[in-house]
C-alpha positions in Angstrom: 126.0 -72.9 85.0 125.4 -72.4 88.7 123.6 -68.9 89.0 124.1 -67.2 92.6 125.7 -67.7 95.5 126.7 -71.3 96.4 124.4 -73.1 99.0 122.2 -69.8 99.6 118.6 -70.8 101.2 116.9 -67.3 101.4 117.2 -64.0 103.3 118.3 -65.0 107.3 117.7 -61.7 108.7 117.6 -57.8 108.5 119.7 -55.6 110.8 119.0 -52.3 111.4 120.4 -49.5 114.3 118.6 -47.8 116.4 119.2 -45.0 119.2 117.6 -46.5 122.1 117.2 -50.7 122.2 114.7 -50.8 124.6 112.8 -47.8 123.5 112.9 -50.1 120.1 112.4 -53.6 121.9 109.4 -52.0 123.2 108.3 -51.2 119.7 109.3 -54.5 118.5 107.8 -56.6 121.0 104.1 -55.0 121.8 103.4 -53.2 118.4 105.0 -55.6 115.8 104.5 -58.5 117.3 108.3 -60.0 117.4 109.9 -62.1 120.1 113.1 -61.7 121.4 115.5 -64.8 121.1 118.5 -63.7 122.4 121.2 -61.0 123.1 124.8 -60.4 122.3 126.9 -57.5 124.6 129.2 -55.4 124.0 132.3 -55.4 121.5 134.9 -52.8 120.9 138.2 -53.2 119.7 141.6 -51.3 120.1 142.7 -51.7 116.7 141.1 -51.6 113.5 138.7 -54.6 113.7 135.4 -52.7 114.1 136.3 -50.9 110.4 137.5 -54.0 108.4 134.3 -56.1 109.8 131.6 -53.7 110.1 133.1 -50.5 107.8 132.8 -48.3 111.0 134.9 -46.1 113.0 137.3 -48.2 114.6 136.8 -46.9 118.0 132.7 -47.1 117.4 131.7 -49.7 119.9 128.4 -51.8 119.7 126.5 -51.7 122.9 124.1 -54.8 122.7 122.8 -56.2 119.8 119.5 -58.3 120.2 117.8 -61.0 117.7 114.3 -60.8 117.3 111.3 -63.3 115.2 108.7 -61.5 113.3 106.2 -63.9 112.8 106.6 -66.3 109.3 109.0 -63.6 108.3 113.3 -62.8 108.7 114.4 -62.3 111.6 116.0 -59.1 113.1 119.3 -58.1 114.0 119.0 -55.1 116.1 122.1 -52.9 116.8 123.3 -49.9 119.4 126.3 -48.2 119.4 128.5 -45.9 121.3 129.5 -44.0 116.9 132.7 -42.5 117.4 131.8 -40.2 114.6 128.6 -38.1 114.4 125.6 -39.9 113.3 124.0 -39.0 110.3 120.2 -38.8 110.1 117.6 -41.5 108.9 117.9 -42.0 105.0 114.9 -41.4 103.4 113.5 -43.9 101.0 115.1 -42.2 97.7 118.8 -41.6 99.6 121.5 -44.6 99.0 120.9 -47.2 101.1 117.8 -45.9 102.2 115.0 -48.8 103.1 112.1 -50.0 105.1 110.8 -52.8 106.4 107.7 -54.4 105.3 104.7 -56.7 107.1 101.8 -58.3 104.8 98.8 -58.3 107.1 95.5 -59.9 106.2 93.2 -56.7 107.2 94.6 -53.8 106.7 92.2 -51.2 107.6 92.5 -53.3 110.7 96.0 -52.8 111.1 96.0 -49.4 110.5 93.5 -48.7 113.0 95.9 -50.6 115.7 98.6 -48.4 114.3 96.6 -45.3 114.8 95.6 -46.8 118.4 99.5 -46.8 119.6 100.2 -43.2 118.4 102.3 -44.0 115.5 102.3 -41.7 112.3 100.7 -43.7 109.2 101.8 -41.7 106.4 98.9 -41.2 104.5 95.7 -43.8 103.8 96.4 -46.9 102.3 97.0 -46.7 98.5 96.0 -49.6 96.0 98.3 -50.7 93.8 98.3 -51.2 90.0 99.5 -52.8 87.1 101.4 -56.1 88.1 100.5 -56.0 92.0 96.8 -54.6 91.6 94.8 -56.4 94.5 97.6 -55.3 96.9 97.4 -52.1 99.2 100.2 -50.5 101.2 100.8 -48.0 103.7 104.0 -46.6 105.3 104.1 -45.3 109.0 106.7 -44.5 111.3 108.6 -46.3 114.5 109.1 -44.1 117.0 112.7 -43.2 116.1 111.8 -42.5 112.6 112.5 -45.9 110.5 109.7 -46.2 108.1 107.6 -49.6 108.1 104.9 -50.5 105.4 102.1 -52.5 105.7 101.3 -54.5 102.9 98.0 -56.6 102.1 96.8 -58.8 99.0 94.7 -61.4 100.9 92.8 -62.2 97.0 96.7 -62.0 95.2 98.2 -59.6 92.4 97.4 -59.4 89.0 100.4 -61.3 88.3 99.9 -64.4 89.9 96.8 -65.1 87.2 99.6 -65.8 84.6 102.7 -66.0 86.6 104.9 -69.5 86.8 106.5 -68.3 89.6 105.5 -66.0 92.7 106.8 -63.8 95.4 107.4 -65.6 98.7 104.2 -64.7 100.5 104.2 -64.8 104.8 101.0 -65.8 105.3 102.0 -68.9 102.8 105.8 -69.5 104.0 106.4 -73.0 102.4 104.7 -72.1 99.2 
């Protein structure tokens, strides 16, 4: 018996809001590396389109939405709207539906110093993991608008791959 959903290939893309797309462009672009592909303008509708589609307000309008490429990684669907309903603040990690994103890098006190170069909060030092993932180390920081990143790194593997039949999908290793 078939276990999942018909035809599915993998994870196309994240999409994520943000207040100020160029303010988050600029973010995208010079700090994380991504390229822009392409845009998409405006669309509002006059009946109750946005709600059914999207589950927002029906009189919320998106602004632009722009597709970016993060390296060997998904892609990213990045939104702005005109809410017609106050916004609520960033979830944190333990709220519903809170999230981040994260990027393996192959140096990360490297990475973390480039972080620290562009003004960006790094929550903390990196922390090495344990147990099953011990060999990887993380680190969260912040974008400017408050949506936590991590950093991720495990350039000699985790503990699990020793006995594991089957591994994580790795970036640095995409058709592994």
């Amino acid at each position: 018996m078939q276990r999942g959903i018909p035809g599915a290939q993998g994870l196309d893309h994240v999409g994520f809001t943000v207040p100020d797309l160029d303010e988050a462009e600029k973010f995208l672009t010079e700090v994380l590396g991504a390229t822009l592909i392409y845009t998409l303008g405006a669309k509002r509708s006059e009946d109750d389109w946005m709600n059914v589609h999207i589950g927002v307000h029906p009189r919320t309008a998106i602004r632009e939405i722009r597709f970016y490429r993060l390296g060997n990684g998904s892609n990213l669907e990045v939104f702005q709207y005109d809410a017609a309903e106050p916004q609520a603040r960033q979830p944190r990690n333990s709220d519903i539906g809170g999230h981040h994103l994260a990027i393996y890098v192959d140096d990360m006190d490297e990475a973390v110093a480039y972080l620290h170069s562009y003004g960006l909060e790094v929550m903390g030092e990196p922390t090495a993991s344990g147990q099953s993932a011990e060999g990887q180390r993380w680190v969260y920081f912040r974008s400017p608008w408050g949506m936590q990143f991590e950093l991720v790194s495990f350039p000699g593997g985790k503990a699990y791959e020793r006995e594991a039949r089957l591994h994580l999908w790795h970036p640095g290793r995409p058709a592994e």
